[in-house]
N, C-alpha and C positions, 0 to 999 in steps of 0.2 A: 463973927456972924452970930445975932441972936440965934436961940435956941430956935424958937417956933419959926423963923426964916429956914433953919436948917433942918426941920423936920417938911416943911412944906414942900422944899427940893428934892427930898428922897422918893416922897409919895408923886410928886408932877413925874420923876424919871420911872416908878414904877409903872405908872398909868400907860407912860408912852413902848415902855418892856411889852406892857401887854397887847397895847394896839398895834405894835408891830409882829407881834405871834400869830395874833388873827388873821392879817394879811395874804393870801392867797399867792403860789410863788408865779412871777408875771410869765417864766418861760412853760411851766406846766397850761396856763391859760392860754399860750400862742400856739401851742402843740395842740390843744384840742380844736382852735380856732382855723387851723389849716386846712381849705378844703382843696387848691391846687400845688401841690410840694413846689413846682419848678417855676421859675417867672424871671420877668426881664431878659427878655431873649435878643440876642445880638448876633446878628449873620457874621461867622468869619471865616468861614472859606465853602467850599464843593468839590466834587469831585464827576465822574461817570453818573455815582448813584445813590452817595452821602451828601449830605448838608450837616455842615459843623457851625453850631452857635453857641457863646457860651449864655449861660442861665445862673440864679441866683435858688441856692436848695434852701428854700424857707425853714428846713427843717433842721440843718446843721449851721446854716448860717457864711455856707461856703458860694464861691463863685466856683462853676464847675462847668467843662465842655459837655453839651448832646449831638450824638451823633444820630441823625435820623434818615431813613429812606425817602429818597425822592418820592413823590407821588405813581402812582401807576406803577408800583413795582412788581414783580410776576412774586407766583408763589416759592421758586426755586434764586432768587436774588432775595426775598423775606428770608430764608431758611439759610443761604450763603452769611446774612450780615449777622442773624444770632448766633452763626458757628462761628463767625470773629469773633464776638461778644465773651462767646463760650472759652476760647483759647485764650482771649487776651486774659481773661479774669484767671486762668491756670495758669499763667506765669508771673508771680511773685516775686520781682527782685526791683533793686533803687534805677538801673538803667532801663527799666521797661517800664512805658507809659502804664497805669494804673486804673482797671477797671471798677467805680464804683455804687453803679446803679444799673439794670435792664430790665426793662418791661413792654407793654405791648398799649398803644394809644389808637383805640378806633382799625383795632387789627394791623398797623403800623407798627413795627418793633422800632425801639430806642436805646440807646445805654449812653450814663455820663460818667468820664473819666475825667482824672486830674485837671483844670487848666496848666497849662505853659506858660506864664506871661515870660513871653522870648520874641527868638526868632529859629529859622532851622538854618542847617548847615548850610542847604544852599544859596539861600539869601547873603548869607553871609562870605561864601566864595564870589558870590556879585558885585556887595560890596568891596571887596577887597582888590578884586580885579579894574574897580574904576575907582581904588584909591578913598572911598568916602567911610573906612570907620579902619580903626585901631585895633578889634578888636578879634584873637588869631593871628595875626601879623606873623607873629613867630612860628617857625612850621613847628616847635616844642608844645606852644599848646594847642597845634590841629591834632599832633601825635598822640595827648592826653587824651583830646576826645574819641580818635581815634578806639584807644583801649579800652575808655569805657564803652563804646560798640560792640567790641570784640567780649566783653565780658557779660556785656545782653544777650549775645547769637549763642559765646557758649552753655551760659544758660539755659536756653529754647532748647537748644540741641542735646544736653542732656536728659529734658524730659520729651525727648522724642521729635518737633515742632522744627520745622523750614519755615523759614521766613519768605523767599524767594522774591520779597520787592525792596532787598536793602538798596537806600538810594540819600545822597545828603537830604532831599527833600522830605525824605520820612523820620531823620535825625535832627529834634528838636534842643535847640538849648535855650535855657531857661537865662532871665536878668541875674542869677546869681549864679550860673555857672553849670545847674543840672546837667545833664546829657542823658537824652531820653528818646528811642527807637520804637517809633510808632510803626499805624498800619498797618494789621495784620492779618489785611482782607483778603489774601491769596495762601496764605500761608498753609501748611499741609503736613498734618501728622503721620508719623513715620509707623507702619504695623512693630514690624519687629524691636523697635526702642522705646514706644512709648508707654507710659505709667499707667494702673487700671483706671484711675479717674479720667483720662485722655481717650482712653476707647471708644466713648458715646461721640467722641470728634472724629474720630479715624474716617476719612474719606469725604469728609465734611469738606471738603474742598468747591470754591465756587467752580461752575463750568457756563456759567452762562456768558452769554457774546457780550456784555455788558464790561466784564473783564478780561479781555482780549481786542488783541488789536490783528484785523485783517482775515483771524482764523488761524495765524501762525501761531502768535505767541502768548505769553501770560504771564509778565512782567513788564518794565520799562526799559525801552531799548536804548543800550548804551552804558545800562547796568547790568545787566542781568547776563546768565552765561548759553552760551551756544546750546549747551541740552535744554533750554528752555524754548527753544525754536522746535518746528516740525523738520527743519534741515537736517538736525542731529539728532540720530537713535540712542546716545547715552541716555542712561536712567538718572531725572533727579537724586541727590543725595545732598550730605553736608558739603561736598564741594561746592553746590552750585550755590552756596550763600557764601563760599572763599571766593569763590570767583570775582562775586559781586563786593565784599569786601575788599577785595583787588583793587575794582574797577573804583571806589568812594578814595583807597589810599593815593590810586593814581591822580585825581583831584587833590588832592594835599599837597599832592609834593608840588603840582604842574597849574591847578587851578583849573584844569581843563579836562572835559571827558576824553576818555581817550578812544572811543569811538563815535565817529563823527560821520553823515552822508547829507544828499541831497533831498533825501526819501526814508521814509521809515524801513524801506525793503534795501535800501544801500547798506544802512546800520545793521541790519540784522547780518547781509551777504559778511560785509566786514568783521564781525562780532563772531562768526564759526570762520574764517578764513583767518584769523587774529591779524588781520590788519589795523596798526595803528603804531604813531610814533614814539618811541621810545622814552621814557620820562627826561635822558639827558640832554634828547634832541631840542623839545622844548629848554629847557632851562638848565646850562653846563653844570649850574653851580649845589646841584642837588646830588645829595650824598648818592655815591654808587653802590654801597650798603643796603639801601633803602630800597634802589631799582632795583637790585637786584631781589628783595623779599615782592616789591610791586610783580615784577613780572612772574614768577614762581605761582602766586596764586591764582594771576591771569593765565595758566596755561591752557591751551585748550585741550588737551585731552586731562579729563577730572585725577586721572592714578599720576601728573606730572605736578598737582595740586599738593598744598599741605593736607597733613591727614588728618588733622583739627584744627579747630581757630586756636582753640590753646596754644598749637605749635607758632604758627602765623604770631599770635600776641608776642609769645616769646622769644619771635625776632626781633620785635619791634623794641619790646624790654630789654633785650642784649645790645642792639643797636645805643639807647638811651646809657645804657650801663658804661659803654664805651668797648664793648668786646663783637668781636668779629661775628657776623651771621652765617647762617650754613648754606642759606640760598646764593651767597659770593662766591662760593667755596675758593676763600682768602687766601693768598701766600702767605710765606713763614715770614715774607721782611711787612709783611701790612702785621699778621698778628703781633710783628713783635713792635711796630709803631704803637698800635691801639694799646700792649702792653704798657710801654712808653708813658704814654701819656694817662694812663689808669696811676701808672708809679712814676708819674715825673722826678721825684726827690731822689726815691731807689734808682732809678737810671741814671741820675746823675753819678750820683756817690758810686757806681758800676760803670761807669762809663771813668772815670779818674781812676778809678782802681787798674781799669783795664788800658789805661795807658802807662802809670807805674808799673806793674808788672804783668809777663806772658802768663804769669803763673793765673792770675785774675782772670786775665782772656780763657785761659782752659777753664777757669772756674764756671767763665759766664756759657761757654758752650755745653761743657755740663748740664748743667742747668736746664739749660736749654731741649738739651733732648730728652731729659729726664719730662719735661712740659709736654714734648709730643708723645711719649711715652706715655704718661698719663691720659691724655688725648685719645691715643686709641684705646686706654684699655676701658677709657669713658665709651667710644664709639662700639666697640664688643658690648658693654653693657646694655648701649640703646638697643643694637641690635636682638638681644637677649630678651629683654621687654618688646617690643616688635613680636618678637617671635612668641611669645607671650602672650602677647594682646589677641595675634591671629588663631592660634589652637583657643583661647574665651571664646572669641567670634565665632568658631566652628562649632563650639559646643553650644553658644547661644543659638546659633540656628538651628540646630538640631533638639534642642528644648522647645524653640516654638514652632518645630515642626508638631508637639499635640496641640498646639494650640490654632490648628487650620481647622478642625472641625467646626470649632464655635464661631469662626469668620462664618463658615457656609452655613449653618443655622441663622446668622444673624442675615445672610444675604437672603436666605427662605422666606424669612420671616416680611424682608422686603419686598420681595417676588408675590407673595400673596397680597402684599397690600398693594400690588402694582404702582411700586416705586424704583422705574428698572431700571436708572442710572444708580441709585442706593446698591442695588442690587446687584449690579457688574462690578460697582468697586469691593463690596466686600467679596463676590466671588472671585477676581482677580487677589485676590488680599490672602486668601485661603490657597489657590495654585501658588501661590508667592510661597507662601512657609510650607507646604506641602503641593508638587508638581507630579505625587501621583494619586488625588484624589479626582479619582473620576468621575464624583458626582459634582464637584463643582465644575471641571470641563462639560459636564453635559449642561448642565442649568445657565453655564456662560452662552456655551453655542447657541441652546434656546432662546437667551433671551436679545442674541446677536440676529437671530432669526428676525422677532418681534421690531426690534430695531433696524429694521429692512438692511443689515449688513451683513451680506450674506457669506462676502470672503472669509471675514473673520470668525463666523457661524461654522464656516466652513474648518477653516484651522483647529477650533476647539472642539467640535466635535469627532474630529479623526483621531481625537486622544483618547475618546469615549465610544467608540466605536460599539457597546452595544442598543444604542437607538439607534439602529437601521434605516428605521422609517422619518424619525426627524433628519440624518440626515441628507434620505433620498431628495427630500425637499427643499434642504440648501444645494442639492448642488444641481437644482432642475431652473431652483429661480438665480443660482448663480450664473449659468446659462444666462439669465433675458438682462440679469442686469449683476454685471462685476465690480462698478462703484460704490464704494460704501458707502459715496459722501451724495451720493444723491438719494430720493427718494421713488419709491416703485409709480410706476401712471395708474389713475386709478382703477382701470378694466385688473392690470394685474394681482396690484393691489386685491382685488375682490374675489381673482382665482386664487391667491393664496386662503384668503378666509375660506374659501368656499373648501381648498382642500382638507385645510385642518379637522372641518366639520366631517369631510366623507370620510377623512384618519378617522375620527373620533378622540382628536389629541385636544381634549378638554383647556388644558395650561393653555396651547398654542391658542385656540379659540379667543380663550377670555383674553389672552396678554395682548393681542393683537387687535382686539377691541376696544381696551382700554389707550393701549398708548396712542391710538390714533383718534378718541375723544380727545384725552388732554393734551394734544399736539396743537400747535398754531397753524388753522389751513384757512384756505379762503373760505366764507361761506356759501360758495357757489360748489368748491369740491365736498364740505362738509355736507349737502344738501343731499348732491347724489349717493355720496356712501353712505350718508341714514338711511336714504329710502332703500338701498338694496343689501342694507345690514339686517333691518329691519325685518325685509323681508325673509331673508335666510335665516335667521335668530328661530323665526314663528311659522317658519315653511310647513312644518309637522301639522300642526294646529291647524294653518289654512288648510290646507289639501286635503285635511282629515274631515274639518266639520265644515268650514267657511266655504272651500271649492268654488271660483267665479267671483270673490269678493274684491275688490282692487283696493290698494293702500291710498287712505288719504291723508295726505300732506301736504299742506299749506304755508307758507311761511311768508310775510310782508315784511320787509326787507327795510321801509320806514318806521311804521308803528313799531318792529321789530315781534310781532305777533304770531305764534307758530300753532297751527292746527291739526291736529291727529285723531278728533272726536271722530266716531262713529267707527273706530274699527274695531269688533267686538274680538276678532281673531288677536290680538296681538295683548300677548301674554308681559313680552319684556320690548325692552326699549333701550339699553343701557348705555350702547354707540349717541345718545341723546345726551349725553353728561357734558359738561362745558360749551354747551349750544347758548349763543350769546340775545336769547330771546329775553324779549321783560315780560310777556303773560303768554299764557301756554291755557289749552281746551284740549283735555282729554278725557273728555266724559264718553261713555258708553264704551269705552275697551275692557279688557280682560289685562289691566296693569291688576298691583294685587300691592306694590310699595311704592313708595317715592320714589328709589334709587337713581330712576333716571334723571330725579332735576338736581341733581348732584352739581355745583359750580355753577348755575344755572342764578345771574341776577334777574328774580323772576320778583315783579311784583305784584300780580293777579296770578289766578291758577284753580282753573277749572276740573276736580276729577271726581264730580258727581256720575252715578250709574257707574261705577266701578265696583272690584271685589277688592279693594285695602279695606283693610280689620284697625290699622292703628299710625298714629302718627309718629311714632319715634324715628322714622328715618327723614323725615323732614327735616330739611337742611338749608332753610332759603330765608335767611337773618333779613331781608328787604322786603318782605310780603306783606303785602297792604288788603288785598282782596282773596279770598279762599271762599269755595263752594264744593260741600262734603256732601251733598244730601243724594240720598239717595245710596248709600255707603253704612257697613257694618259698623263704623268707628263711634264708639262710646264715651273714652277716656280724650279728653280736651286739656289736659296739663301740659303734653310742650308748648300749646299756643301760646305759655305765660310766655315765654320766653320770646315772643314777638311783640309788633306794635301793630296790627291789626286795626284797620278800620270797619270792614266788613266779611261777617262770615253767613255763610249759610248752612244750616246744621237742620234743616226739613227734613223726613224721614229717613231720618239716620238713628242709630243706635243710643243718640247723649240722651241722657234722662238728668243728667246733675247741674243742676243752674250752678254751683256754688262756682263753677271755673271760669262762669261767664263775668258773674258778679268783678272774677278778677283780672280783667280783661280792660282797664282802664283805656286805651287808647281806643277799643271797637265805639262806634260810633251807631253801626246800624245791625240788625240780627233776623236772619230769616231763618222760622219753625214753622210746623206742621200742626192744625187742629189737636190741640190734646195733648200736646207733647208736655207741655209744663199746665200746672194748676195754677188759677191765680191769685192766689196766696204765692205763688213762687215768683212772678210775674211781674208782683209788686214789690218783691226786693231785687230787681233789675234796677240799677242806677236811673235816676231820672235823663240824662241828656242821651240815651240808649234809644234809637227807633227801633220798635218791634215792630217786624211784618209775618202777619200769621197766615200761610197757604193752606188751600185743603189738600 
């Protein structure tokens, strides 16, 4: 190559060195270009209260499942599905589905985990029952999968975590073999095993009817064990995820649930009465080995259960191995087949020895009980560890006996923010590790009170015996009404309020207010308990200054418009919280905060001629219309955080245009002669109607 050809080459590949330095890197530009992460959404399955689609994360570049909230879901199914979220993301291991995103869309929680491209277990027991795939054919790898289940639960269960819906439908496998135990929307942390990062789940448990069926139970029947019904008083524990593991091996072997009815109430009758057929009645040719570890785990009383899954796995691994299980509790002539065939050669070469000579025979009986000999001094040994394990246990419960204090702080802490199911699990959580803390039995009774359950109000506070006087009152309204599962009629209802007030038992007052705002009642029964809450709440007040004034209350049941204006006597209002009104007038009372439109989809709201000083308790994200005038309120900064159409701010205390200026969505504004100069007037956005009143 000439010279100046091969100098022109060098300098053409420099040029092009440089113009690729320059170049901007294209995935740094896509990263800033993203304004929605998630996209391409595809429906693949529902449930009660989840919608699972999967989605493309613009941001990783991955296909990934979201799991989201049906529409209309309460605020306690919101707070159940992030405490899945919360759990599933605390358990880190290859057999448990993998939580990789959660956030909140339009106050809608969500989180995306792994996709699966599979199928689950059960699908795949249906194919195989009508003959249409290959795949499992052998019970060796349902066994595989099997174990790796058993290596996900012991998992869970080591950092505290019941699963309580194992079921093949919740055991996904993936096109390459994964095995992966979903769903762990009922699932429930255990006080005394779980890890500190686990605590803020403890009790986290859903209870809403969403996840139940009939009221009995909270799992799926068929799987799940007897102490999961209201038939049976055992206490959940890790047995009742054996059980249920039981109940998936029994499908393994047989194909078929092993409990079966006409009725979901059949399944359950039969599932505590352990009615169901035996795995060899179905099918002769299934290892008796096998039934025999199936049935052990099914037993119904939980202390006839294995005492871990580890143990349960490692029948299944002994089974595999070729050695005898302890749930058979095998003869000497089956151990020494299983023997046998572990040493087929050696048994040979033993077996010709022992027909040449007697002397070989004594050799092989030797032998032999030298085997059981070691046998039991192995079974002395379990038992040693057993006994072992149980003196830990003792001592560990008696360690988190200091730790019942901090449950009933944390149940306080719930109680004041009247959160009173929060608030009975940690103080049940606290009697649990400590059964003689008397102030958690008093605060239980109490809040069993509030909870119009008066039997059990009744129970817990007999162990607290000195509230006297709370509990003369459970056992006067236990008297009118002994079910716990109903609720009080309203006349009684309202003597109870009424007595807490002549008590002067402040907690009882307000708890018992609260839980029956944010209760689901008609609004025919909610109507009358406002107006005669109401009036009890401000009885003082009337009778002192008002005397002859009558409460007005209005409510239009279409427009859905609620009226309270003009009653100058009425100080509070707070039984008004979750009242399902869209614009609310309560101008000329003696409110003095928001607090009452608390939960309140209000989108107008009238509380001109009132004594409130400040907006910070405003709490109503849908309001479109507000009328302050006539009101001490000066500071207009939380409106930012609305979209506001119209406000009316006439003699009221605002003096600072600057909040209005930032108030982009108000549309129109009513002030008072003089209020702003206009110099300030004219830096109001032009599409802004001002209307000036005298």
């Amino acid at each position: 190559m000439p010279r100046e050809e091969e100098y022109f080459d060098k300098k053409l590949v420099n040029i092009f060195d440089e113009l690729e330095g320059t170049e901007e890197s294209p995935l740094m530009g896509m990263l800033h270009d993203i304004k929605e992460r998630y996209t391409d959404f595809q429906y693949i399955d529902e449930g009660g209260l989840k919608v699972i689609q999967t989605c493309k994360d613009l941001r990783t570049g991955r296909t990934v499942a979201m799991a989201s909230l049906k529409n209309r879901a309460s605020e306690k199914q919101k707070e159940a599905f992030l405490r899945e979220a919360r759990i599933t993301a605390s358990l880190q291991h290859p057999n448990i589905i993998p939580l990789h995103d959660l956030g909140l869309k339009y106050e809608n929680p969500w989180f995306t985990m792994k996709f699966v491209s599979g199928t689950s277990l059960e699908n795949i027991f249906s194919d195989l029952k009508a003959q249409k795939t290959q795949q499992c054919v052998d019970l060796s790898d349902r066994l595989d999968i099997f174990i790796k289940v058993c290596d996900a639960v012991a998992y869970a269960h080591s950092r505290g975590v019941l699963h309580l819906d194992i079921k093949p439908d919740n055991i996904q496998i993936s096109d390459y073999g994964d095995v992966l135990l979903c769903d762990w929307g009922i699932a429930r942390v255990m006080a005394a095993e779980c890890d500190e990062d686990l605590l803020d789940c403890y009790t986290f448990n859903p209870k809403d009817i969403d996840f139940t069926i009939d009221g009995l139970v909270k799992g799926t029947p068929g799987y799940m064990a007897p102490e999961q019904t209201t038939l049976c008083k055992s206490k959940k524990s890790i047995q009742t995820d054996i059980f249920s593991l039981g109940c998936v091996l029994y499908k393994i072997l047989t194909l078929e649930k092993p409990f079966k009815g006409a009725t979901i109430e059949n399944i359950i009758k039969n599932t505590v009465a352990g009615h169901f057929p035996k795995p060899t009645e179905l099918d002769p040719s299934i290892p008796p080995s096998l039934e025999a570890v199936c049935l052990k785990a099914m037993a119904i009383d939980p202390k006839d259960r294995y005492a871990s899954v580890l143990n349960l796995q490692k029948e299944i691994l002994n089974y595999r191995k070729g050695f005898a299980t302890n749930a058979e509790n095998a003869s000497m002539l089956k151990v020494l087949k299983l023997w046998y065939k572990r040493n087929k050669t050696l048994g040979i070469a033993i077996l010709a020895v022992f027909c040449i000579s007697l002397f070989t025979l004594w050799f092989a009986f030797t032998n032999l009980k030298l085997e059981k000999i070691n046998a039991l001094q192995h079974a002395q040994q379990l038992k040693l560890e057993a006994d072992k394990l149980k003196i830990e246990t003792e001592y560990h419960k008696k360690f988190n006996k200091d730790a019942a204090p901090r449950f009933f702080e944390r149940a306080k802490i719930a109680f004041n923010a009247y959160d009173n199911d929060e608030a009975l699990n940690f103080a049940n959580s606290a009697i649990e590790l400590n059964p003689e803390l008397n102030e958690a039995w008093e605060l239980k009774g109490l809040i069993h009170i509030i909870k119009e359950e008066f039997s059990q109000a009744l129970h817990s506070l007999r162990k607290s015996p000195k509230k006297k006087l709370i509990l003369k009152i459970a056992q006067d309204f236990y008297a009118i009404k002994a079910n716990d599962t109903i609720h009080l009629p309203i006349p009684q209802y309202l003597a109870l309020y009424q007595r807490s007030l002549d008590d002067n038992i402040a907690r009882l007052t307000s708890g018992l207010m609260h839980q029956k705002a944010l209760s689901d009642i008609s609004i025919h029964e909610r109507i009358i308990i406002c107006k005669e809450v109401i009036r009890l709440q401000n009885h003082t007040n009337l009778e002192r200054n008002f005397k002859g004034h009558k409460i007005n209350f209005i409510y239009d049941n279409e427009t859905k418009h609620l009226d309270l204006s003009n009653n100058p006597w009425m100080q509070t209002a707070l039984i008004l919280q979750n009242f399902p009104a869209v614009s609310a007038n309560f101008s000329h009372t003696g409110i003095n905060n928001f607090i009452c439109f608390r939960k309140q989809a209000l989108r107008s709201l009238n509380v001109s001629h009132t004594k409130i000083i400040e907006l910070q308790r405003l709490d109503n994200p849908e309001l479109l219309y507000l009328d302050i005038s006539h009101t001490a309120i000066s500071n207009l900064t939380r409106l930012k955080e609305l979209s506001l159409l119209e406000l009316n701010i006439s003699h009221s205390a605002v003096r600072d245009p600057h909040i209005i200026r930032d108030l982009h969505s108000l549309r129109k504004l009513t002030i008072h002669q003089g209020q702003f100069t206009k110099a300030q007037l004219k830096t109001f956005p032009p599409h802004l109607e001002v209307i000036i009143v005298d």
